[in-house]
C-alpha positions, -999 to +999 in steps of 0.1 A: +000+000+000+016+036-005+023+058+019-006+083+028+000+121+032+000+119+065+028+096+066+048+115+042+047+145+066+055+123+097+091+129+096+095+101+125+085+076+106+116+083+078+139+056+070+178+058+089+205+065+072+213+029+074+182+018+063+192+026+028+227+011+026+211-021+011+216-020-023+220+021-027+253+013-042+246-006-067+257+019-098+290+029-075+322+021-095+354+003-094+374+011-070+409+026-084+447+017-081+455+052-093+466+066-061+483+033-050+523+040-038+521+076-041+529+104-019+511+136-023+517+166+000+487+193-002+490+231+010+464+254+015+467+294+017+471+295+054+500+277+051+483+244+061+505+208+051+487+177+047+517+146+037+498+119+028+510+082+015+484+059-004+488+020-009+464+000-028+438+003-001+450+023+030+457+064+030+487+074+061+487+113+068+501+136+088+482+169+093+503+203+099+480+235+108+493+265+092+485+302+107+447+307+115+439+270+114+421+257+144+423+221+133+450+204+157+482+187+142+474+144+139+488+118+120+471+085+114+462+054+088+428+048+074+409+027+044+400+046+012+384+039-018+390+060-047+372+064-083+383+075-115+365+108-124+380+120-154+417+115-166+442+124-139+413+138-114+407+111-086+380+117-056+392+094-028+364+089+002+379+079+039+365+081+072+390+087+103+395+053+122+407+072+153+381+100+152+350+080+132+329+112+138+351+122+109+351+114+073+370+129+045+362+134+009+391+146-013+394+151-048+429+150-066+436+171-100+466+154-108+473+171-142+468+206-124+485+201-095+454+210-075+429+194-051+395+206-029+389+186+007+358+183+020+357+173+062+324+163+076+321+162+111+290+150+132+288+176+157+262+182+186+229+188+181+221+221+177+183+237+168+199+261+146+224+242+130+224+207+111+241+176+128+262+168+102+287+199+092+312+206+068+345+224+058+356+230+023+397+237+018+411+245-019+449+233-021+478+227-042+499+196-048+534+199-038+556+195-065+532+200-095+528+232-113+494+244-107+473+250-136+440+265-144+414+281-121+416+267-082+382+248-071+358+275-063+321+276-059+298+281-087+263+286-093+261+269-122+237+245-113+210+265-101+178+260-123+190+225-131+163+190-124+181+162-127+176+127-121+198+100-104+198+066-104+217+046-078+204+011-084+181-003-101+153+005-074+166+035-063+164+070-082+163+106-068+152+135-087+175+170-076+162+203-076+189+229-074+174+265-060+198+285-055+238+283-040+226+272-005+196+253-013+182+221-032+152+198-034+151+159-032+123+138-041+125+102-041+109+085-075+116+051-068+129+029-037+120+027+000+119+065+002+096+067-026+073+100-021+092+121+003+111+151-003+131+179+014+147+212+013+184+211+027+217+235+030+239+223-003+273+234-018+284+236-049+319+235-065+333+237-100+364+217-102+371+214-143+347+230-167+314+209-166+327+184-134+313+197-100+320+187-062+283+190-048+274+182-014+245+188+011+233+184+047+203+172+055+183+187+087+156+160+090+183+127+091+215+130+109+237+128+077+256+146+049+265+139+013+291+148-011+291+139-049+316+144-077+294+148-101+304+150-144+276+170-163+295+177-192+270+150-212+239+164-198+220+129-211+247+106-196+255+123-163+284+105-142+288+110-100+305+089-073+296+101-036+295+089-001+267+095+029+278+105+063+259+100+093+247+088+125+224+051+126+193+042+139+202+048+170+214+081+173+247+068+184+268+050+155+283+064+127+273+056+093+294+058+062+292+043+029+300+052-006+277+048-037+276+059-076+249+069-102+236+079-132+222+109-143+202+129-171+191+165-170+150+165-166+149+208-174+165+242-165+146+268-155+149+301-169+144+333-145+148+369-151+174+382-146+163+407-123+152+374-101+175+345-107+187+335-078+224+325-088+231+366-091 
């Protein structure tokens, strides 16, 4: 039977994060040996050093804080996977085995000698503020000329509907409003009917490929997506959710993949569009 109004609206009734690990991955792909046996050392404008050394499937790293970072110094070893998003640009997905209230996305431009962290860090909860929060850092590679324009955000998908399709039973349809905000609705799987508003980012990092991520205020979780639009019918993006279980208590992290085609773009005035 399909869910009434009613039990749309009833936002205690909505699935856990966990709930939709089974078989949301299904489109995710291959993990890749691209980053195995190298060293890569990233910098950031404050002056901030991040020495990290892959193997096939572990990342080691040692974090230095440069002037105005509040993040303390660490070192440690955690599991990765990491997926081939376009030639020499790598988004690798880890979550901190010492600190598992941390998990970090990082994408790797290889060719340009640049690269765009994303931490997410369940925090506690706060009425004004969603559980799941996240810092964004722009960087280069040591030792590679940089090239191009840094990662930087971008309002270039604002007035985009596009649908994803994680598995076979799962598909999503985003809405994107506006720099901070997008719609969800769920077309197909065990979410099927509901929909929110939540905070978003949005970042170009090469023409037509995009780091996009979102919090969520309803759930205790997080997203981010590398997402390719450069074919808008055969849209590519590899992601991970972040979050807290059932109970409230255990974190939640696991990594997925999907396809994607652009539904429509709406067209404001200018005098009203919402990515000026």
């Amino acid at each position: 039977m399909p869910p009434t109004p009613t039990d749309l609206s009833d936002t205690s009734t909505w699935l856990p994060l966990d709930g939709l690990a089974p078989g949301f991955d299904a489109n995710k792909a291959a993990h890749c040996a691209e980053l195995d046996g190298r060293e890569i050392t990233l910098t950031d404008e404050r002056g901030t050093r991040i020495a990290q050394r892959f193997t096939a499937d572990t990342v080691s790293w040692e974090y230095h804080p440069g002037r105005g970072d509040d993040m303390a110094a660490g070192s440690g070893e955690d599991a990765y996977e990491a997926f081939e998003v376009d030639t020499g640009l790598v988004y690798a997905q880890f979550q901190h085995e010492h600190r598992p209230h941390e998990a970090v996305s990082l994408v790797l431009d290889l060719a340009a000698g640049r690269a765009l962290s994303v931490l997410s860090t369940i925090g506690e909860p706060a009425s004004h503020r969603t559980r799941v929060r996240q810092r964004f850092v722009a960087s280069v590679i040591e030792g590679v000329d940089a090239a191009g324009r840094p990662p930087a955000p971008t309002s270039t998908l604002v007035g985009r509907r596009v649908l994803w399709q994680y598995s076979a039973e799962h598909a999503y349809e985003h809405v994107y409003l506006s720099p901070h905000w997008y719609s969800w609705h769920c077309l197909a799987g065990p979410e099927q009917g509901l929909a929110d508003t939540d905070e978003s980012t949005a970042y170009e990092l090469r023409p037509g490929i995009y780091l996009f991520a979102w919090r969520e205020k309803v759930i205790p979780c997080a997203s981010v997506t590398v997402a390719d639009h450069r074919d808008l019918h055969r849209m590519r993006s590899h992601g991970v959710l972040f979050g807290l279980d059932e109970s409230g208590e255990v974190p939640t992290h696991f990594t997925f993949g999907a396809h994607g085609r652009l539904l429509g773009t709406t067209a404001y005035p200018p005098t009203l569009d919402p990515a000026r």
